[in-house]
DOLUMTI-968886 format. One record per residue (C-alpha): residue in one letter; x, y, z negated. Coordinates in steps of 0.5 Angstrom, whole numbers, padded with zeros to 4 digits, always signed. Last residue first. Example, Ala and Ser with C-alpha at 12.3 -4.5 7.8 and 13.67 -1.06 7.14 Angstrom:
BEGIN
S+0027-0002-0014;A+0025-0009-0016;
END
This chain:
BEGIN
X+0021-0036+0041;X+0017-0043+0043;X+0011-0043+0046;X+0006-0049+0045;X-0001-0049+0049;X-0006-0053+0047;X-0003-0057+0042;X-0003-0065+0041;X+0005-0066+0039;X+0009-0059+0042;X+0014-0060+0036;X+0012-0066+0032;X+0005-0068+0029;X+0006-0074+0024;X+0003-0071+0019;X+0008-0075+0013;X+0014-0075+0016;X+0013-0068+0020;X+0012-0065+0013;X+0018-0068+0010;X+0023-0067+0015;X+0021-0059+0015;X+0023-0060+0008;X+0017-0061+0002;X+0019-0059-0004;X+0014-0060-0010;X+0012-0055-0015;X+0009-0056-0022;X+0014-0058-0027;X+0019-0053-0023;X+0014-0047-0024;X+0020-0043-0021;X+0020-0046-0014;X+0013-0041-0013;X+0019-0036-0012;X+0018-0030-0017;X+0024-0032-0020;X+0024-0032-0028;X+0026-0040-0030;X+0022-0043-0034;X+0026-0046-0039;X+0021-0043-0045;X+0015-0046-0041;X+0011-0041-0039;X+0004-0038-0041;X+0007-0032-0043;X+0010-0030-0037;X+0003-0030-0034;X+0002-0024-0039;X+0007-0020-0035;X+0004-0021-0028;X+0005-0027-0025;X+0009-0027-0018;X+0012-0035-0018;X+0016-0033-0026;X+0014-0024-0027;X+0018-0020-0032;X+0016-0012-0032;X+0015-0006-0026;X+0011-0003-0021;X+0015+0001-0015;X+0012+0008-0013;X+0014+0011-0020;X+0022+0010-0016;X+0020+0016-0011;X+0023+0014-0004;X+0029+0020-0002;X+0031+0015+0003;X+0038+0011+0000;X+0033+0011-0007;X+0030+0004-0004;X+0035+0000-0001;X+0040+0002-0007;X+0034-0001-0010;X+0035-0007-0005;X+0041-0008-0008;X+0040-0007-0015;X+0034-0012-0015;X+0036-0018-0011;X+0043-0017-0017;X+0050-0015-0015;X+0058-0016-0014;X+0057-0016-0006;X+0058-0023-0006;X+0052-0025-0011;X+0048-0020-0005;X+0049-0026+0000;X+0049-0032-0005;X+0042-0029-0008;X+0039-0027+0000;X+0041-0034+0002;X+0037-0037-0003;X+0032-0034-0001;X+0031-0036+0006;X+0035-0042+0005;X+0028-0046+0002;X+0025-0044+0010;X+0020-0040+0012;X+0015-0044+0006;X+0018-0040+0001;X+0018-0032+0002;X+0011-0034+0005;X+0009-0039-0003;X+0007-0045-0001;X+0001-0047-0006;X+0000-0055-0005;X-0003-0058+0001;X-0010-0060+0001;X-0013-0056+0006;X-0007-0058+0010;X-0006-0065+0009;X-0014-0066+0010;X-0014-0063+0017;X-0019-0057+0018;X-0025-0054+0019;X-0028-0062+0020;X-0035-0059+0019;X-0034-0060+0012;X-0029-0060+0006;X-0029-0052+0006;X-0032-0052-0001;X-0028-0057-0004;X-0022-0054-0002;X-0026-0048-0004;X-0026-0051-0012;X-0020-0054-0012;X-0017-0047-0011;X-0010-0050-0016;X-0010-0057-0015;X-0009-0063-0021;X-0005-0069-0019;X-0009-0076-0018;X-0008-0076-0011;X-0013-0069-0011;X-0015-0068-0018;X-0021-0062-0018;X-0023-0057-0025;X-0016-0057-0028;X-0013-0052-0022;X-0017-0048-0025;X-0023-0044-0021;X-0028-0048-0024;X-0027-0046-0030;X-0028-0038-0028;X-0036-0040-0027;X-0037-0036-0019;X-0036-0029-0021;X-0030-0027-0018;X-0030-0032-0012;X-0037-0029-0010;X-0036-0021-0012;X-0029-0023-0007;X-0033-0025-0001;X-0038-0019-0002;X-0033-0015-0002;X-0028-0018+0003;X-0021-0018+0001;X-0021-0026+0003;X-0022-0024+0011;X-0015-0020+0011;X-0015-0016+0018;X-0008-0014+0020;X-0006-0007+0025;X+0000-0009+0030;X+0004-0003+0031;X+0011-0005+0030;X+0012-0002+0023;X+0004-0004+0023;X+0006-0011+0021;X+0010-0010+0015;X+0006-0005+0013;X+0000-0007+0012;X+0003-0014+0010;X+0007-0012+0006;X+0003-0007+0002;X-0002-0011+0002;X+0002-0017-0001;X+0005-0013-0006;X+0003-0006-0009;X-0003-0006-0007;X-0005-0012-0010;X-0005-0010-0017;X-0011-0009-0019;X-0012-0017-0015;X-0006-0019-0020;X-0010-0015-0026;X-0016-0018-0024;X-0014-0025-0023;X-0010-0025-0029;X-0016-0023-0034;X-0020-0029-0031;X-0015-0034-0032;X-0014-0031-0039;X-0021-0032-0041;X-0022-0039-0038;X-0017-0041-0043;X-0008-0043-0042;X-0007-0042-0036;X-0002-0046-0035;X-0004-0048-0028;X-0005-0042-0027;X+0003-0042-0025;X+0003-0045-0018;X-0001-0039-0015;X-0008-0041-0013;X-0012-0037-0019;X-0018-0036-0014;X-0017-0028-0012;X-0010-0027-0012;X-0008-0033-0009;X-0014-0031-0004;X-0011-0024-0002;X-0007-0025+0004;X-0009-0030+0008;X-0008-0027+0016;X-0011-0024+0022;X-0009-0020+0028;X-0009-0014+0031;X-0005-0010+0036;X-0003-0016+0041;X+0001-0016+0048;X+0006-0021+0047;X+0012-0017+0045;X+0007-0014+0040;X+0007-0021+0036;X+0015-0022+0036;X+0016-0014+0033;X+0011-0017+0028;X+0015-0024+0027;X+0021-0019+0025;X+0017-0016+0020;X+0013-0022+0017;X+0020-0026+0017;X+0022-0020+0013;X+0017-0017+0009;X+0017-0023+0004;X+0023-0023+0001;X+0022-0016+0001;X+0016-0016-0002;X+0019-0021-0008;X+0024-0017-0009;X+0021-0010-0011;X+0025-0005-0007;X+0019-0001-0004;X+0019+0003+0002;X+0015-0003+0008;X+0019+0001+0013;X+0025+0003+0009;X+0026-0003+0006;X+0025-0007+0012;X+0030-0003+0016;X+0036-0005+0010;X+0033-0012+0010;X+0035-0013+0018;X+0042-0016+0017;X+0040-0021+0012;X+0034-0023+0016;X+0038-0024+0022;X+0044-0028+0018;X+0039-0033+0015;X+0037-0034+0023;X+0029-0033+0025;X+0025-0038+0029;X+0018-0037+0032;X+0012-0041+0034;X+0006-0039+0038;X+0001-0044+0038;X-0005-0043+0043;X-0010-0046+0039;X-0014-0051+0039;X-0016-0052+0033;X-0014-0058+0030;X-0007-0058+0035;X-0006-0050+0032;X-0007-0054+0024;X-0002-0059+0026;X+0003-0055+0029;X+0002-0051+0022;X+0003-0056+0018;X+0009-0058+0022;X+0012-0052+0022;X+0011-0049+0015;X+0016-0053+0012;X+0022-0049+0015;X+0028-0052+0017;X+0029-0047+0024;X+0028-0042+0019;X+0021-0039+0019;X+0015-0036+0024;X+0008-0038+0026;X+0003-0034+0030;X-0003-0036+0033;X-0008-0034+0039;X-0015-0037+0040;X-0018-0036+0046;X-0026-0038+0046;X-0028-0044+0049;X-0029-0047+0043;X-0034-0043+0040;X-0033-0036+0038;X-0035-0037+0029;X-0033-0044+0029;X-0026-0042+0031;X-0026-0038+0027;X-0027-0041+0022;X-0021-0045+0023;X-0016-0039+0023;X-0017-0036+0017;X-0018-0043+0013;X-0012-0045+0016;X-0008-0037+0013;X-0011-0039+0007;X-0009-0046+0007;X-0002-0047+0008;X+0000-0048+0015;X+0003-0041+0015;X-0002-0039+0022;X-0002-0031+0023;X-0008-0030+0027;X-0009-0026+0035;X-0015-0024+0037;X-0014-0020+0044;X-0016-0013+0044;X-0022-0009+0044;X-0024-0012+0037;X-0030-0016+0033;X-0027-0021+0030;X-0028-0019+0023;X-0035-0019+0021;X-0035-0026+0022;X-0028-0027+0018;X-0032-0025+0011;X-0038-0028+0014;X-0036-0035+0014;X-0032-0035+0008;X-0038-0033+0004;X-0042-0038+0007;X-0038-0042+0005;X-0037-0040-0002;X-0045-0040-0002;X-0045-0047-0001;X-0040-0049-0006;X-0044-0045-0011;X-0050-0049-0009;X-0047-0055-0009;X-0043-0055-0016;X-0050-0052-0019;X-0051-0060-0023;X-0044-0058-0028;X-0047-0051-0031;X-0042-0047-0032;X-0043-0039-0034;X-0043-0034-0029;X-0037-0031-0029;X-0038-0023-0030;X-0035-0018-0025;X-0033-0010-0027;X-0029-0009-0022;X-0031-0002-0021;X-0031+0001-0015;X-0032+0009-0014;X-0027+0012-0018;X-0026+0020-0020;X-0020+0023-0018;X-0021+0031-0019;X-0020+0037-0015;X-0016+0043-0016;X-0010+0044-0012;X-0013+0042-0006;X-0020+0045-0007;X-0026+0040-0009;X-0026+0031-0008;X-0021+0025-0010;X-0024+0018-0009;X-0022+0013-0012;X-0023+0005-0012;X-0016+0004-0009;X-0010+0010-0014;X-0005+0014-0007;X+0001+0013-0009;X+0005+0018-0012;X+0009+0023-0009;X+0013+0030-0012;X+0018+0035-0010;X+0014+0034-0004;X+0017+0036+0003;X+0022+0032+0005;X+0020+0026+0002;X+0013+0026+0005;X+0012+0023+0012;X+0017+0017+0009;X+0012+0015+0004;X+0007+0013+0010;X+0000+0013+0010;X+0000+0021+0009;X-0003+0026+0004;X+0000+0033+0002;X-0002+0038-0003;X+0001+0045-0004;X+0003+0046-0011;X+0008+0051-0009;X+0014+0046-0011;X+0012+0041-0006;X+0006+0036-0008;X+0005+0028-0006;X+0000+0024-0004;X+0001+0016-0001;X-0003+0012+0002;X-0003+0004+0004;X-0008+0000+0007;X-0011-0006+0004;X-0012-0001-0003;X-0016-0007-0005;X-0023-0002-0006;X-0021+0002+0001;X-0018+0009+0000;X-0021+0017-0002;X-0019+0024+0000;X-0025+0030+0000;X-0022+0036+0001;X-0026+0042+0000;X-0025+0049+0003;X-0032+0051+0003;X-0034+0052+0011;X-0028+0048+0014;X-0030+0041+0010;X-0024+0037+0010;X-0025+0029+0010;X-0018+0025+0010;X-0019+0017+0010;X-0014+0011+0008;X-0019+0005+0011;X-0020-0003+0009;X-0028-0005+0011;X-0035-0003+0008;X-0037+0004+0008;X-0042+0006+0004;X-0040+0006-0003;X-0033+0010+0000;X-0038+0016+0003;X-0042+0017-0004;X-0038+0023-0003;X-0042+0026+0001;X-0048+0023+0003;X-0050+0027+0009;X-0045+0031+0012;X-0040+0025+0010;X-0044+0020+0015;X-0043+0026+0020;X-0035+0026+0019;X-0035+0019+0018;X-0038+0017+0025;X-0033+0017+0029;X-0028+0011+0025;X-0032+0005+0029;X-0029+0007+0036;X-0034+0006+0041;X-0035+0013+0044;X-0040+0019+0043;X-0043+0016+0036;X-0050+0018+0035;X-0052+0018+0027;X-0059+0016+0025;X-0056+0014+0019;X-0059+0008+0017;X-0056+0005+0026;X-0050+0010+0024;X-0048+0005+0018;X-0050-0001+0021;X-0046+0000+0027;X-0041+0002+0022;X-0040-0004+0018;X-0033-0006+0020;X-0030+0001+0018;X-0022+0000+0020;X-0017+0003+0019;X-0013+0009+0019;X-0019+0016+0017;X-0018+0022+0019;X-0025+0027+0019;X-0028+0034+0020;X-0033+0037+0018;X-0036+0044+0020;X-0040+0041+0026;X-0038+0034+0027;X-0031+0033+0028;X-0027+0027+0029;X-0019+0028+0028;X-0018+0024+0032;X-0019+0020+0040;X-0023+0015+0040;X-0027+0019+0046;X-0020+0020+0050;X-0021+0012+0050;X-0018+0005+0047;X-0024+0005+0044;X-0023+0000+0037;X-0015-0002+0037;X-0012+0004+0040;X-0007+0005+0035;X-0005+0013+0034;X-0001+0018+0030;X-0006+0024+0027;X-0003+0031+0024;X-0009+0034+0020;X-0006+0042+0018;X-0008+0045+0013;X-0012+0051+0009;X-0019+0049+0013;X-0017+0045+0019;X-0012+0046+0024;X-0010+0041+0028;X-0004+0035+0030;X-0004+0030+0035;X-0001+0024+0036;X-0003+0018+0041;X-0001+0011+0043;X+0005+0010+0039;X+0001+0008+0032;X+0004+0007+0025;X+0010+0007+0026;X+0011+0014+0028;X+0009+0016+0022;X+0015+0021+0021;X+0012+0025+0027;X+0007+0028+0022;X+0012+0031+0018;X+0011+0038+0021;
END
């Protein structure tokens, strides 16, 4: 009954049916077949599936299987593959996904989320020890005396109440070991990489629509592709911050290389202030960084959605994954740098995926993130980890963090030079200084820290606190990036906090030094 709940998730359909010992309820975005035959749960003989994402290697999937879909919706043919690999079904299917598989002949309940934990889900149990699955926490508090996140990399399989988590993906990556004449071959094989990752994500029955920070991750998104549809295709990007935002210029200078049409949106101190108890309880966590971070993100989504689009693409993943955040820096070995960028991308789905997942999804815009691809992640977890510290390639005599896929995508003219080699800006920083300086001062007044406000937030919607991850952090490090600081190192989570490494740059600062002002060389520019 609390499926209603999940409206965020998906306002052109809901549908509630029987299965075997519950009920599958199903909210719908229609982004893969818009038809009745994209409709869920899909059924194949005594299976019966719901799965919220998306599954980008079905096609090849139903082609090895010999499976024969009736629509075009890229989630239909889990149910049968299912039938015929069990639960192997995670190990085959390549994308981001929260699926729910019920046999209605035994009884069995086959649960399982994506390798990233890209999209969010909960699971939960009331006081008869009855089983709850959702994608959104608030579907559950009413009816579960105890949630949890549901664990990436896992599949849970048996009867309801006895079934066991068992993991499917192992991040049991081994660097290679250095060796100085392989840099082209590496470089080589990191383009690639990036190429596909993005390839395998374009396809979609709506317009493509990419989230444009300026900053490399989310450009490189953009860029390829660009170089992926050809120049005639229609390339849409969304930029958001403060009026005095840094992410502006970079940004107009990218869309302008591109050929985009640009879309840029400002937001007030005063209207990010105002909607922080709605993010809260849409993106359910009380971490700070997060909030910071989901609110521009959030209010951009309602923006997006105006225009039309259901699916766009961003950068999330590639700080976690190539060291970029500033604080590498001081990573002291090889070994430590590699042992963080496990664990940050272990971690991912507490932060970046979860804001992004739902930050976007509250206004109903699915986000297809290219750098958590698995073969993409195997090449940048594997590659020699000393090539990935910021040590490793100097750009205007400074060391860069992503030296090595700078350097990689230094070619094709992807992107202008000032963006591919402009220094980490972290989101919640890169919308305006004032952003989060402004929420201290706000909170200041009320007598509070970031924390106790937003965990006053938090516990307003019943939402359980062991959803949320503790421990000290200085630029978004885990504890052991804490340690490698200096002792005068403050502990924010902004990247401004590595203050020996960080450089400010103003929305005067960037427009000086790129020379591309509002409307400057853009194929269509759209101000919000």
């Amino acid at each position: 009954s609390s499926g209603i709940n999940a409206e965020y998730g998906g306002p052109d359909d809901f549908i509630c049916q029987s299965v075997a010992n519950g009920y599958f309820c199903f909210s719908r975005l229609n982004v893969m077949d818009r038809t009745e035959a994209g409709r869920q749960p899909f059924i194949h003989k005594h299976i019966a599936a719901v799965t919220n994402g998306e599954i980008y290697n079905h096609k090849e999937l139903e082609k090895e299987y010999d499976i024969t879909p009736k629509g075009n919706s890229d989630c239909e043919m889990i149910a049968e593959l299912y039938s015929k690999v069990g639960v192997d079904l995670p190990k085959k299917m390549d994308g981001m996904y929260g699926c729910v598989v019920v046999d209605n002949k035994t009884g069995n309940i086959f649960i399982t989320r994506d390798h990233m934990g890209i999209i969010s889900l909960y699971w939960g149990k009331d006081d008869k020890g009855r089983l709850y699955v959702a994608s959104e926490m608030k579907c559950l508090v009413d009816l579960c005396t105890f949630i949890d996140i549901f664990p990436p990399r896992m599949y849970y399989y048996g009867p309801p109440k006895m079934g066991a988590l068992t993991p499917y993906y192992h991040m049991n990556w081994v660097p290679d070991l250095y060796i100085p004449d392989q840099e082209a071959k590496i470089m080589d094989k990191i383009y690639r990489g990036m190429y596909n990752a993005v390839a395998k994500r374009l396809p979609c029955d709506c317009p493509n629509g990419f989230l444009l920070s300026g900053g490399l991750d989310s450009s490189l998104v953009a860029a390829f592709a660009r170089k992926i549809l050809g120049p005639d295709a229609e390339i849409h990007t969304f930029t958001i911050g403060l009026t005095d935002a840094p992410d502006f210029a970079y940004a107009r200078e990218v869309a302008a290389h591109i050929k985009s049409t640009h879309h840029e949106f400002t937001y007030t101190l005063q209207e990010g202030l105002d909607l922080l108890p709605q993010v809260v309880k849409m993106i359910e966590t009380s971490n700070c960084t997060t909030i910071r971070s989901s609110t521009p993100q959030y209010i951009l989504a309602k923006k997006i959605k105006s225009w039309g689009f259901k699916m766009v693409m961003s950068g999330e993943g590639a700080d976690e994954a190539w060291g970029g955040y500033l604080y590498f820096h001081y990573a002291p070995n090889d070994e430590e740098f590699f042992e963080e960028t496990k664990d940050k991308l272990a971690d991912l789905h507490y932060y970046d995926c979860l804001r992004t997942n739902k930050s976007m999804l509250a206004s109903s815009i699915e986000t297809r993130t290219p750098f958590l691809d698995r073969d993409l992640l195997d090449i940048a977890m594997e590659i020699p980890v000393r090539m990935k510290h910021p040590k490793y390639i100097q750009h205007n005599g400074k060391n860069i963090e992503k030296g090595i896929l700078r350097k990689a995508c230094d070619r094709d003219d992807l992107l202008p030079a000032s963006v591919l080699w402009r220094q980490k800006e972290q989101f919640s920083d890169s919308v305006g200084y004032g952003w989060i300086d402004g929420i201290k001062d706000y909170v200041k007044a009320r007598g509070q820290t970031e924390e106790q406000f937003f965990m006053q937030l938090f516990n307003k919607h019943g939402y359980h606190p062991n959803t949320v991850p503790k421990g000290k952090s200085v630029a978004c490090s885990t504890p052991r990036g804490v340690t490698w600081m200096p002792e005068n190192t403050p502990q924010d989570e902004s990247g401004r906090s590595v203050l020996s490494v960080h450089s400010s740059t103003t929305k005067q600062d960037a427009e000086g030094k790129h020379g591309v002002k509002e409307g400057a060389g853009i194929k269509k520019k759209v101000v919000a």
